[in-house]
N, CA and C atoms as an extended XYZ file, in Angstrom:
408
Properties=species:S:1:pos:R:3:atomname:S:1:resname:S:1:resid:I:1 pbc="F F F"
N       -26.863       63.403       13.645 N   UNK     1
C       -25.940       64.482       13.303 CA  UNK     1
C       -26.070       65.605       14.321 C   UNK     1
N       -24.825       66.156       14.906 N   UNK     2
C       -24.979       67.637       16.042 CA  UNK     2
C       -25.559       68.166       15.514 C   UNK     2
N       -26.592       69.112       16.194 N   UNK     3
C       -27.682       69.858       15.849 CA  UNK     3
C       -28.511       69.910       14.746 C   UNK     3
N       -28.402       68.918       14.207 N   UNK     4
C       -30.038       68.661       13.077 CA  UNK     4
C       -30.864       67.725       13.258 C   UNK     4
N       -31.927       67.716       13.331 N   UNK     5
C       -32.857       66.964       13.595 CA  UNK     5
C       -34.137       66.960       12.179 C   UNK     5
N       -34.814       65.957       12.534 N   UNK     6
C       -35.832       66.043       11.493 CA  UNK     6
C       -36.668       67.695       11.254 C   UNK     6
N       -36.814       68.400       11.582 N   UNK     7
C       -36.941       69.891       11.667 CA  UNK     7
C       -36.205       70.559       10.829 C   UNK     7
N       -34.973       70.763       11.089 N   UNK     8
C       -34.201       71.297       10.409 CA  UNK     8
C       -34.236       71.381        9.377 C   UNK     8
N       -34.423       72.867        8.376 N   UNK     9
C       -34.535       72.641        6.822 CA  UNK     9
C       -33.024       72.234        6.321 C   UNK     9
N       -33.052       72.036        4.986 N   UNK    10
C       -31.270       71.676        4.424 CA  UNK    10
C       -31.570       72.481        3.210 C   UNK    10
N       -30.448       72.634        2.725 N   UNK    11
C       -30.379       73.372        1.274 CA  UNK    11
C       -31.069       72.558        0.102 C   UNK    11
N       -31.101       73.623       -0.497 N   UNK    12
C       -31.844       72.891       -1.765 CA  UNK    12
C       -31.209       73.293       -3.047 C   UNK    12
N       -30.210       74.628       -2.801 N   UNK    13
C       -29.097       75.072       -3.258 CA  UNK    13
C       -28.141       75.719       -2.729 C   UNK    13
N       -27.116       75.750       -3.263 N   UNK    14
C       -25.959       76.354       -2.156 CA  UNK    14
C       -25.229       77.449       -3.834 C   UNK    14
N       -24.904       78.197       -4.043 N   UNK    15
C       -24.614       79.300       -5.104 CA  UNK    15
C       -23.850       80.505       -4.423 C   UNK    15
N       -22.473       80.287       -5.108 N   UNK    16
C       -21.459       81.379       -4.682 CA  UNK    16
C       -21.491       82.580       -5.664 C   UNK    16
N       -21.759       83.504       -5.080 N   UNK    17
C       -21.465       85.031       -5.972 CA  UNK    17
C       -20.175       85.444       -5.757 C   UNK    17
N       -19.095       84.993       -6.727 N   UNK    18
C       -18.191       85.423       -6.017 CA  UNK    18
C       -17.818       87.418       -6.574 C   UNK    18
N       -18.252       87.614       -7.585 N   UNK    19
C       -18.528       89.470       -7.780 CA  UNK    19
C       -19.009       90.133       -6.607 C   UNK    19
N       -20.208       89.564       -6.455 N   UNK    20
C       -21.108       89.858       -5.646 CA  UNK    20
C       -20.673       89.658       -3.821 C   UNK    20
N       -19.705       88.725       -3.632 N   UNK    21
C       -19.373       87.889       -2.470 CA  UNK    21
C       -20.450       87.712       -1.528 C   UNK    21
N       -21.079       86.836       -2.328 N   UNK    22
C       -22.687       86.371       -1.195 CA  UNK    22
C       -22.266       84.811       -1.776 C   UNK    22
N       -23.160       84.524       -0.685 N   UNK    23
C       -23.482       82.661       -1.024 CA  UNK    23
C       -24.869       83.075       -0.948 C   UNK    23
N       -25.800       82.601       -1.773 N   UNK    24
C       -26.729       82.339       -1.809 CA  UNK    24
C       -27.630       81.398       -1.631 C   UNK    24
N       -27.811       80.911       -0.787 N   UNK    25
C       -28.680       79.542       -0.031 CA  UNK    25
C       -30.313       79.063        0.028 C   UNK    25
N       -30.681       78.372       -0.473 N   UNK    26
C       -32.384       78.198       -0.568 CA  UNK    26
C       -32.308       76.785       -0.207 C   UNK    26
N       -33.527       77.051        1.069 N   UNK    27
C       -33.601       76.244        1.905 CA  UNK    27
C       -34.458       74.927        1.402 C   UNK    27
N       -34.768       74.090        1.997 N   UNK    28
C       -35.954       73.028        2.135 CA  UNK    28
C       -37.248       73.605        2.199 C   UNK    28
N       -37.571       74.774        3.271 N   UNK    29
C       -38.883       75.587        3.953 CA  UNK    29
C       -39.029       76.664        2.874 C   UNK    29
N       -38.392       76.505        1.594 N   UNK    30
C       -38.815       77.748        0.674 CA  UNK    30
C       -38.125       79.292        1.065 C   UNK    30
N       -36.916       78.887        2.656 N   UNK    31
C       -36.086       80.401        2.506 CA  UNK    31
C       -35.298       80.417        2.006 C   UNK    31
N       -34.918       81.495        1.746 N   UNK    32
C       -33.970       82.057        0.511 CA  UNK    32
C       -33.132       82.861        1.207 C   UNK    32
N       -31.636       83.084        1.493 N   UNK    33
C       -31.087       84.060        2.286 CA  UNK    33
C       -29.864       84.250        1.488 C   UNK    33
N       -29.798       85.359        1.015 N   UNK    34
C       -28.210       86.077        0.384 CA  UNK    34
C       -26.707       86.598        1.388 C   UNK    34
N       -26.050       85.587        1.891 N   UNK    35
C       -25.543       85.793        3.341 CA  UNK    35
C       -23.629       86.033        2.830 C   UNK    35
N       -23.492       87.428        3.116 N   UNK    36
C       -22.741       88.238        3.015 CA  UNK    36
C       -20.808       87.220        3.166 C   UNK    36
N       -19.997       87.101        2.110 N   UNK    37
C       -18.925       86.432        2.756 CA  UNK    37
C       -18.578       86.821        3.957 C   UNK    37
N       -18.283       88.567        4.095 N   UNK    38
C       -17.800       89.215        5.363 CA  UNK    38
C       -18.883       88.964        6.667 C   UNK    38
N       -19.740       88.658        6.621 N   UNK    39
C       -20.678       88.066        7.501 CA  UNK    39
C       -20.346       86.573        8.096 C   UNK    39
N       -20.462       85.984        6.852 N   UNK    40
C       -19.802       84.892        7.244 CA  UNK    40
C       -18.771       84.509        7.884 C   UNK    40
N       -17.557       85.201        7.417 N   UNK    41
C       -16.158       85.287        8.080 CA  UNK    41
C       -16.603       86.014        9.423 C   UNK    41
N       -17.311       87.357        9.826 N   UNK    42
C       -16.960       87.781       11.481 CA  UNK    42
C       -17.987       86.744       12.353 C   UNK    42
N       -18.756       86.383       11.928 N   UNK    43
C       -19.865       84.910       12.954 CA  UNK    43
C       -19.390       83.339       12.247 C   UNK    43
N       -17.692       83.303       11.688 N   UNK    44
C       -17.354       82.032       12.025 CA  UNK    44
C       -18.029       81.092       12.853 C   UNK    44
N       -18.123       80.171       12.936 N   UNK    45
C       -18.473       79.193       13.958 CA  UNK    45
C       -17.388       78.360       14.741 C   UNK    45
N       -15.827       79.432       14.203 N   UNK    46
C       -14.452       78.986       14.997 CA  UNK    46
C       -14.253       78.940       16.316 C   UNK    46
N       -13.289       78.444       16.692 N   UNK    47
C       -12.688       78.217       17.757 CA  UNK    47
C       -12.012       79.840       17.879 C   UNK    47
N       -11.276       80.187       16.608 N   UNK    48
C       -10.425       81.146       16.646 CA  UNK    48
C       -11.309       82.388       16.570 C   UNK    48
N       -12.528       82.295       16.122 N   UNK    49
C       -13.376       83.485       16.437 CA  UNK    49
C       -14.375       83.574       17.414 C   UNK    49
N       -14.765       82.531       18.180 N   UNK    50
C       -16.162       82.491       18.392 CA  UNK    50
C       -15.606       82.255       20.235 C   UNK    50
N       -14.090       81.828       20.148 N   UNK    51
C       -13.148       81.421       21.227 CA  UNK    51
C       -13.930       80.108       21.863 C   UNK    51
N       -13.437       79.845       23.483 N   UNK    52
C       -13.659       78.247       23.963 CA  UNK    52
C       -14.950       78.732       24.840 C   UNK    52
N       -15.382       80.153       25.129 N   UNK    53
C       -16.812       79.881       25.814 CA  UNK    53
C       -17.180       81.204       26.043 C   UNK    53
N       -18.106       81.617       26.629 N   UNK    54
C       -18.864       83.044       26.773 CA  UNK    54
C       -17.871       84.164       26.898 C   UNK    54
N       -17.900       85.160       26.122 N   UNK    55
C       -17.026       86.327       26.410 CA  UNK    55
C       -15.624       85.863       25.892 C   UNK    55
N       -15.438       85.046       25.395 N   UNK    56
C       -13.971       84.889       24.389 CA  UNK    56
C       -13.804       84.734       23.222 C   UNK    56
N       -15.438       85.707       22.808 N   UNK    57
C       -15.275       85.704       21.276 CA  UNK    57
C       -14.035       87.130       20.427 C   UNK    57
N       -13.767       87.035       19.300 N   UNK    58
C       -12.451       87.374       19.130 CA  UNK    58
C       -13.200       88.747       17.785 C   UNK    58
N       -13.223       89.512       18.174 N   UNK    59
C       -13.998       91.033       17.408 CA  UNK    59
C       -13.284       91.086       16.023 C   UNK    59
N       -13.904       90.469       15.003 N   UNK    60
C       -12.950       90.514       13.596 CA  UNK    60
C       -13.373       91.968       12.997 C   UNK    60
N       -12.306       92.318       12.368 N   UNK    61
C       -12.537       93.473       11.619 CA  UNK    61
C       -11.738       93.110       10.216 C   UNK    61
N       -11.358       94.310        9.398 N   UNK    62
C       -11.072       94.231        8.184 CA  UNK    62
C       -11.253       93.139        7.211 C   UNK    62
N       -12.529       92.444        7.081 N   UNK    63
C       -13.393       91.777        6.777 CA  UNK    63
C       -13.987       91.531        5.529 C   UNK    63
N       -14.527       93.448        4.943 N   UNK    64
C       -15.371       93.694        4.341 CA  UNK    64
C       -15.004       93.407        2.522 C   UNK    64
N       -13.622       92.971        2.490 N   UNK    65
C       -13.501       92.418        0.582 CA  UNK    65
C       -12.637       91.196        0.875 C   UNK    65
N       -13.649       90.560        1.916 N   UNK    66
C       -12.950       89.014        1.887 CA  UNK    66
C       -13.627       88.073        0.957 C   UNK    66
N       -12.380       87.233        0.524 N   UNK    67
C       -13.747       86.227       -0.519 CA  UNK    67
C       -13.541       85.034       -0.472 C   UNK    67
N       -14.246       84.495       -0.951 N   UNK    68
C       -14.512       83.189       -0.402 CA  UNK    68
C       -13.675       81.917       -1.664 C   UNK    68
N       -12.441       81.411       -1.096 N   UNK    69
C       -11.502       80.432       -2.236 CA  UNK    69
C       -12.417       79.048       -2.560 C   UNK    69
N       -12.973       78.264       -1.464 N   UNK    70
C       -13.726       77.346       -1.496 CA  UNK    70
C       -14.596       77.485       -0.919 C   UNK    70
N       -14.975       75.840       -1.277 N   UNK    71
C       -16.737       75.412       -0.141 CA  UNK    71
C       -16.613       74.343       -0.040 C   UNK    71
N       -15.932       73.430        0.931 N   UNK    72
C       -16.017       71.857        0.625 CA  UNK    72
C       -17.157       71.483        1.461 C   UNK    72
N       -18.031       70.207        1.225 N   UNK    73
C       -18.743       69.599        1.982 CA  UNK    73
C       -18.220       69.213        2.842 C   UNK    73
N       -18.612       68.970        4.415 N   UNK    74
C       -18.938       68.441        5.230 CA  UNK    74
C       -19.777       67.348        5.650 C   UNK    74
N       -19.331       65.814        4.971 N   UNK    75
C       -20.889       64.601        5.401 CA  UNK    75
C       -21.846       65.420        4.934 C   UNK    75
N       -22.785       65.054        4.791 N   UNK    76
C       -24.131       65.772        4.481 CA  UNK    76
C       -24.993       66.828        5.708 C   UNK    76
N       -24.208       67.408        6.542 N   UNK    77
C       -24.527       68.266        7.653 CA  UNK    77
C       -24.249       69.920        7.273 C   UNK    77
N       -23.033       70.123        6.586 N   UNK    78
C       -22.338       71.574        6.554 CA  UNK    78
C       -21.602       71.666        5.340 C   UNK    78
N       -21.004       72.505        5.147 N   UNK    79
C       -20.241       73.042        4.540 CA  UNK    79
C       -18.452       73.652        5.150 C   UNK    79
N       -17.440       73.373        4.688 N   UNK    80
C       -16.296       74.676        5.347 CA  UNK    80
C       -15.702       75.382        4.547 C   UNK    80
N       -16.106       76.854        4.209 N   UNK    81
C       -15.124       77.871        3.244 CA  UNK    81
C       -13.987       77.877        3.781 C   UNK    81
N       -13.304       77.936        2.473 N   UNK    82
C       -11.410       78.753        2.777 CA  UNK    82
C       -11.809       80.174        2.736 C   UNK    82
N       -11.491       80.984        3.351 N   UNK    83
C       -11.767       82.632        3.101 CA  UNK    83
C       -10.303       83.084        2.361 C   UNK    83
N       -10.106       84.090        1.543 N   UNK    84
C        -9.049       85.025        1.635 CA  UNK    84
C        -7.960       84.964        2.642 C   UNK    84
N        -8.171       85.330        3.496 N   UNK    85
C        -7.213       85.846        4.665 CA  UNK    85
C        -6.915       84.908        4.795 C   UNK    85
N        -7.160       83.304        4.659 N   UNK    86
C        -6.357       82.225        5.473 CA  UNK    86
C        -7.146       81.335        6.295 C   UNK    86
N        -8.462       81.950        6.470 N   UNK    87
C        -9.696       81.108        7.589 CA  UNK    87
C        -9.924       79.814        6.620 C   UNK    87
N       -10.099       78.899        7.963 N   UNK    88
C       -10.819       77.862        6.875 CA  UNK    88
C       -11.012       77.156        7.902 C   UNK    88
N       -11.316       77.411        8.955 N   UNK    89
C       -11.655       76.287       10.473 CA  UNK    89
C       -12.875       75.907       10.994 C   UNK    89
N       -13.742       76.791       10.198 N   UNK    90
C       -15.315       76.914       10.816 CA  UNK    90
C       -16.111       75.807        9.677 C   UNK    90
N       -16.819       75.265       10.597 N   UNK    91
C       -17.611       74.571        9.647 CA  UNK    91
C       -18.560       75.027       10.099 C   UNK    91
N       -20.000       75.011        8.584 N   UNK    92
C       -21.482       75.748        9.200 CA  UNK    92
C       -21.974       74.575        8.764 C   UNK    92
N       -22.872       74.543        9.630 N   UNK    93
C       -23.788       73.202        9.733 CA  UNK    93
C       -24.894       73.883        8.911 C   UNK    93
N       -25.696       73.077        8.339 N   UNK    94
C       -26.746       73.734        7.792 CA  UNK    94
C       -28.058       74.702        8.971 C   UNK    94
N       -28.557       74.163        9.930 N   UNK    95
C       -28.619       75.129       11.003 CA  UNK    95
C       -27.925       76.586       11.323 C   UNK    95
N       -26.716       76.371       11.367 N   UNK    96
C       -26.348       77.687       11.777 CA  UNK    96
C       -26.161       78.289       10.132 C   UNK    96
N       -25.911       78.187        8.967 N   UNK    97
C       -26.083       78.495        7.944 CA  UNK    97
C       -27.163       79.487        7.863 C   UNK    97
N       -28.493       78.512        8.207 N   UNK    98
C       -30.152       78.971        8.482 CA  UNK    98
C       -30.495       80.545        9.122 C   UNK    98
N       -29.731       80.260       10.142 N   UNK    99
C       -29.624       81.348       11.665 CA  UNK    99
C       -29.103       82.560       10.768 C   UNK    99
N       -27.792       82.622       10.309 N   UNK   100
C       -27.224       83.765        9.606 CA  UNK   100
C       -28.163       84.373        9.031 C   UNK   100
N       -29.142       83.305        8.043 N   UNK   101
C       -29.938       83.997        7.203 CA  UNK   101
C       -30.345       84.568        7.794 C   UNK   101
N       -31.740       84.015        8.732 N   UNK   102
C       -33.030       84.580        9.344 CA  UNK   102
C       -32.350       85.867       10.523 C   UNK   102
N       -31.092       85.973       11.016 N   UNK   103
C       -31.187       86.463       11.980 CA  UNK   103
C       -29.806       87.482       11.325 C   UNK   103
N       -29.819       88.185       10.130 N   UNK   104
C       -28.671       88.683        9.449 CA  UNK   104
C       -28.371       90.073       10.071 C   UNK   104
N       -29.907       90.582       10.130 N   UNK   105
C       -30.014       91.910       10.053 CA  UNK   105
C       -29.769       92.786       11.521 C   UNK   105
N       -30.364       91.387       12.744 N   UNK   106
C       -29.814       91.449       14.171 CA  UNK   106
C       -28.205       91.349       14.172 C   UNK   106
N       -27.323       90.529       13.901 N   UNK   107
C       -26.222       90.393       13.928 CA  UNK   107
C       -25.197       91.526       12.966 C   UNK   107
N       -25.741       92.082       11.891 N   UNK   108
C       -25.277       93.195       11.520 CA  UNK   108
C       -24.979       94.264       12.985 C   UNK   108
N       -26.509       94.768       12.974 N   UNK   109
C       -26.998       95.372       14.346 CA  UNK   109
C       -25.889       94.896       15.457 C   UNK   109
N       -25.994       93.887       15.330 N   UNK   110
C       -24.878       93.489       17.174 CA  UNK   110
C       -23.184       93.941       16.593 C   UNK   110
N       -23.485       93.395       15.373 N   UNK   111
C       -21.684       93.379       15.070 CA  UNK   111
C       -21.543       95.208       14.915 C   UNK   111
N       -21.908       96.240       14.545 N   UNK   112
C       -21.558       97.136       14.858 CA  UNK   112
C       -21.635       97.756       15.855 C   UNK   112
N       -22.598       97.242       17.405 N   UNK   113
C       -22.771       97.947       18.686 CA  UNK   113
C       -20.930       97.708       19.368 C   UNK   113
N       -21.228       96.043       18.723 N   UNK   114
C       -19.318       95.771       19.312 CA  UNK   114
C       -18.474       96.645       18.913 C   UNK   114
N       -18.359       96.457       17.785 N   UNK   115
C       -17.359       97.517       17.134 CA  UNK   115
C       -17.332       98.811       17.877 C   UNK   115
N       -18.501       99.923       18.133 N   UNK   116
C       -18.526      100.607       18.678 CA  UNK   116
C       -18.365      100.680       20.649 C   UNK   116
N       -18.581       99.859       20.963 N   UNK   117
C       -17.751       99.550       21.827 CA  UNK   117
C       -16.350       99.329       22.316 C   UNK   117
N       -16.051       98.985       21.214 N   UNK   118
C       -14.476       98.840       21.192 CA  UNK   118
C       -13.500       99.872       20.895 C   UNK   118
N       -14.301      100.926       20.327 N   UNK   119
C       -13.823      101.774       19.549 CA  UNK   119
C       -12.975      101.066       18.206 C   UNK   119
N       -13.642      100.516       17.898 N   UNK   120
C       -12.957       99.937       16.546 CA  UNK   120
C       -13.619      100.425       14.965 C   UNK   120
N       -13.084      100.185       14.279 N   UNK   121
C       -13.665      100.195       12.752 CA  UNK   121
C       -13.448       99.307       12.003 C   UNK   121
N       -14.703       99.030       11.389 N   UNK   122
C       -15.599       97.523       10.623 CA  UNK   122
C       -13.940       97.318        9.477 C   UNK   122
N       -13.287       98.658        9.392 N   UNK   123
C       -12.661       98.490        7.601 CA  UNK   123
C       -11.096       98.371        8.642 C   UNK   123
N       -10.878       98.395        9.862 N   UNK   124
C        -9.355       98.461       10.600 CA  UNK   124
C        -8.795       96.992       10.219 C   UNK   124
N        -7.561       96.854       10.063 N   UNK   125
C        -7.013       95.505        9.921 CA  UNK   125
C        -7.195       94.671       11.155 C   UNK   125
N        -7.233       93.390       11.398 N   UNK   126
C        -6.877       92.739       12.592 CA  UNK   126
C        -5.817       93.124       13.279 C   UNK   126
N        -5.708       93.302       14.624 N   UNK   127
C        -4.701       93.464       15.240 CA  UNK   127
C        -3.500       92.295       15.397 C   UNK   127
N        -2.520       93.071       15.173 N   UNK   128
C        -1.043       91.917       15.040 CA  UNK   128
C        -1.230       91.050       16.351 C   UNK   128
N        -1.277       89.272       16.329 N   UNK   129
C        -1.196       89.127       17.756 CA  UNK   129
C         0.215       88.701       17.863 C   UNK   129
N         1.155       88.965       19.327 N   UNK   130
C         2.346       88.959       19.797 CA  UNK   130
C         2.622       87.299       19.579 C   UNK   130
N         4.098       87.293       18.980 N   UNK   131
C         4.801       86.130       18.792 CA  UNK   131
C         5.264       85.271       20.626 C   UNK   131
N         4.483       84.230       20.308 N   UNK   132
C         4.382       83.792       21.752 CA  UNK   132
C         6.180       83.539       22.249 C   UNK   132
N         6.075       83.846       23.148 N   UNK   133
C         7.814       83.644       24.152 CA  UNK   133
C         7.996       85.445       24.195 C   UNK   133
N         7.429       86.396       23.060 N   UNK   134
C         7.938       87.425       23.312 CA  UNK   134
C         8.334       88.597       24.383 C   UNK   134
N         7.350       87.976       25.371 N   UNK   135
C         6.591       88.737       26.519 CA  UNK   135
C         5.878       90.176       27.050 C   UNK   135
N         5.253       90.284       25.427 N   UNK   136
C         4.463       91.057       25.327 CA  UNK   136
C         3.174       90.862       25.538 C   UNK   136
């Protein structure tokens, strides 16, 4: 399976808050990580967010009361939520599932240096993108 190997912990539960909008995940290794829907949705593991390679990742905002419609399995590797807004392209492997957890509080940290970089705000809607032929 891409990126799991005998190492890799797997769930041992998978539990949607949807009040709360956390998934709650407990691992194989005894971790436990409460990983935010809106977290989930801006570190997609998309094409449409994460883009085709370094520096074409896509800065999501208005994020923060997204919720989560499903969770279908993936083979025994991942999971793919439907979000609110319409996402539903990312699949998380149990690995990168893992990563969110352990590494939540860095990626908070990064996701607002961007933002501030951009001059953007975490609560701004996505920006409209131009209807292709328009030539805008």
């Amino acid at each position: 399976m891409a990126g799991l190997n005998s190492q890799t912990p797997t769930p041992q539960s998978i539990t949607v808050h949807g009040q709360s909008r956390v998934l709650e995940v407990t691992f194989s290794d005894g971790a436990q990580f409460r990983l935010p829907f809106e977290l989930m949705r801006i570190y997609s593991p998309s094409a449409e967010v994460q883009g085709h390679g370094p520096g074409q990742e896509v800065l999501q905002t208005g994020k923060r009361q997204v919720e989560l419609e499903s969770l279908e399995p993936v083979g025994n590797y991942a999971v793919q939520p439907r979000f609110s807004d319409g996402h539903d392209s990312g699949i998380f492997s149990w690995d990168y599932l893992y990563f969110l957890g352990a590494k939540q509080e860095q990626l908070w940290a990064d996701y607002e240096r961007r933002l501030k970089e951009a001059g953007m705000d975490r609560d701004a809607p996505m920006p409209q993108k131009a209807a292709p032929g328009c030539g805008h």
